[in-house]
C-alpha positions as CSV (number, residue, x, y, z in Angstrom):
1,X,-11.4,-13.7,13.1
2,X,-12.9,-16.0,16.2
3,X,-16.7,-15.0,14.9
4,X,-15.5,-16.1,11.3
5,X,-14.4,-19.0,12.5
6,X,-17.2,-20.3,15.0
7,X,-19.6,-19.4,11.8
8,X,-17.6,-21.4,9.6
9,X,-17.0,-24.3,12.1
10,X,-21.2,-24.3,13.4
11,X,-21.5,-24.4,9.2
12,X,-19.5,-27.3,9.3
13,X,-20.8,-29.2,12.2
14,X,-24.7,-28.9,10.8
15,X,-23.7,-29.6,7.6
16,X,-21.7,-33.2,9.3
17,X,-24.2,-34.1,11.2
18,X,-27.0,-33.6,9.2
19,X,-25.3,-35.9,6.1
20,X,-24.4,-38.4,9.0
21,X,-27.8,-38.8,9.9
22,X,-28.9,-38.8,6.5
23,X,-27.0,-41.6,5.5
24,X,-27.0,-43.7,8.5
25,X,-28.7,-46.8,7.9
26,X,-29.4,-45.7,4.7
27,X,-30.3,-49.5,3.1
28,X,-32.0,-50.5,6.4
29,X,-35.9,-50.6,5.8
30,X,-37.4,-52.5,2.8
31,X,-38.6,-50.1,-0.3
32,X,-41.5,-48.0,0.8
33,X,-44.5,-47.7,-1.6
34,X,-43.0,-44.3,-3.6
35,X,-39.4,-45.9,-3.9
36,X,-40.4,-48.5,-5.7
37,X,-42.9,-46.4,-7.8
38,X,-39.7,-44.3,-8.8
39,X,-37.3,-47.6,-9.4
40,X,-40.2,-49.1,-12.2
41,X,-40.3,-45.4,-14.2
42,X,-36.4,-45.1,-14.4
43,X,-36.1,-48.4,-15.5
44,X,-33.2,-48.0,-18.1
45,X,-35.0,-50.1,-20.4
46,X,-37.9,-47.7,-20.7
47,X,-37.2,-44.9,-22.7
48,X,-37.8,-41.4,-21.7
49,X,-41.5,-41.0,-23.1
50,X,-42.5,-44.2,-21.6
51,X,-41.0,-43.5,-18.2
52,X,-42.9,-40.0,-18.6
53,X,-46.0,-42.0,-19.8
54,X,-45.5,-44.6,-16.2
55,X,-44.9,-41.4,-13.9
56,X,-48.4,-39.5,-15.9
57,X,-50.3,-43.0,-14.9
58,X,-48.9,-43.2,-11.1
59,X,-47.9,-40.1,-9.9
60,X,-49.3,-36.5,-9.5
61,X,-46.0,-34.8,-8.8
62,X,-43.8,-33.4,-11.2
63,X,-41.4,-35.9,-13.7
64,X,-38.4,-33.9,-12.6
65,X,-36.8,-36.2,-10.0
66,X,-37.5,-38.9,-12.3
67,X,-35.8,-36.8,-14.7
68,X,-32.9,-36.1,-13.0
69,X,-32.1,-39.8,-11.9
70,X,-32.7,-41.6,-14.7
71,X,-29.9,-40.9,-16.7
72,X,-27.3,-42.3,-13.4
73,X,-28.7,-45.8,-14.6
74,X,-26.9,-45.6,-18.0
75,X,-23.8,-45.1,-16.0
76,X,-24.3,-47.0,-12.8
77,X,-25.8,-50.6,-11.9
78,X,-29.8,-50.6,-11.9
79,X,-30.0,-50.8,-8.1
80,X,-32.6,-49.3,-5.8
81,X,-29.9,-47.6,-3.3
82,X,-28.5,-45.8,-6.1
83,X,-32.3,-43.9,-5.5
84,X,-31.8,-43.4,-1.8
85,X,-28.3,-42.2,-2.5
86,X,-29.3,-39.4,-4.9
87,X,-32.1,-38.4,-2.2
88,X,-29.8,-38.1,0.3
89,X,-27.3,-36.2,-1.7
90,X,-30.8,-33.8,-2.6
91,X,-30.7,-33.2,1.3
92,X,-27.4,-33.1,2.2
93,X,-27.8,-30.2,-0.4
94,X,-30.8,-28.9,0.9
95,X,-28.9,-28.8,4.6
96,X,-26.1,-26.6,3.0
97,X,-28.6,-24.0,1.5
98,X,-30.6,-23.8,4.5
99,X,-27.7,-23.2,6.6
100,X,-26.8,-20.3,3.7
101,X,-29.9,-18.9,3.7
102,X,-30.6,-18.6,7.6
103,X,-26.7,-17.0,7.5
104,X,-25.2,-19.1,10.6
């Protein structure tokens, strides 16, 4: 019971810190160079062949971030944290499954 627990609680901790430190000062630093390459391709008024066309053009990794953000514009405001959001919730994410994987 106290080793299921601690497992659970360490699980817990990692995963807390490591979104806290994600997210803290999230909106601090101006756009960096691939930031803004990913807010002109999602551009809600671009439709999906032309963002995939933009992202061919610019880019040489795959469309499927693009992919996966682009539809949170047709629900949400058109605003670059809305990006930096979505990445952070990709490694908060990322955290969790590591922490699965390695079995703490």
């Amino acid at each position: 019971m106290i080793k299921f627990l601690n497992g659970r609680l360490t699980l817990i901790l990692i995963i807390l810190l490591g979104s806290v430190l994600r997210l803290y000062n999230i909106n601090f630093d101006d756009l960096w160079y691939d930031e803004i390459l990913s807010f002109w391709v999602v551009n809600p008024q671009h439709t999906l062949n032309e963002s995939f066309s933009i992202h061919n053009k610019l880019e040489t990794n795959t469309f499927t971030f693009h992919f996966l953000i682009k539809p949170i514009y047709y629900f949400f405001d058109y605003n670059f944290s809305h990006i930096r959001l979505i990445s952070a919730l990709f490694g908060i994410m990322s955290i969790f499954l590591s922490v699965k994987i390695a079995k703490l």
